[in-house]
C-alpha positions, 0 to 999 in steps of 0.5 A, a space after each residue: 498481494 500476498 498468498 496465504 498458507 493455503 495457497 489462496 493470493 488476497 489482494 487489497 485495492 488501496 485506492 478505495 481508502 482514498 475517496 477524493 479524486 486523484 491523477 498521480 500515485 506516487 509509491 515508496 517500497 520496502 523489502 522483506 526478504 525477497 518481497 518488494 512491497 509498498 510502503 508509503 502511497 502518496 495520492 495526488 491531484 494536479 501535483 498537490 496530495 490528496 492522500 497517504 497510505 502508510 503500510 507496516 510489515 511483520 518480519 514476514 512481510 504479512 500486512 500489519 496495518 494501513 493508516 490513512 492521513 
């Protein structure tokens, strides 16, 4: 989640990337400044990975890009 400069907060649901079923996230977060934000999410089912979400950052912590493997 991240406000924008006019004040308006975007949120972006990650788990519709993943489109097979999962029971288990498991998240990797970095910092940028004060924000604590998610990097890697792992998408598991019955302990086996089903998806990764790999996020980037600029040096302001605005969301650059979201690869799915």
């Amino acid at each position: 989640m991240k406000m924008d400069p006019n004040g308006r907060v975007e949120t972006v649901n990650f788990a519709q990337l993943i489109t097979v079923p999962f029971n288990e996230i498991d998240i990797t977060n970095i910092t940028i400044g004060a924000d604590t934000l998610p990097s890697v999410v792992v998408y598991k089912n019955g302990g086996t990975t089903v998806g990764t979400l790999t996020i980037t950052y600029d040096g302001s912590g605005n969301m650059l890009s979201v690869v799915r493997t």
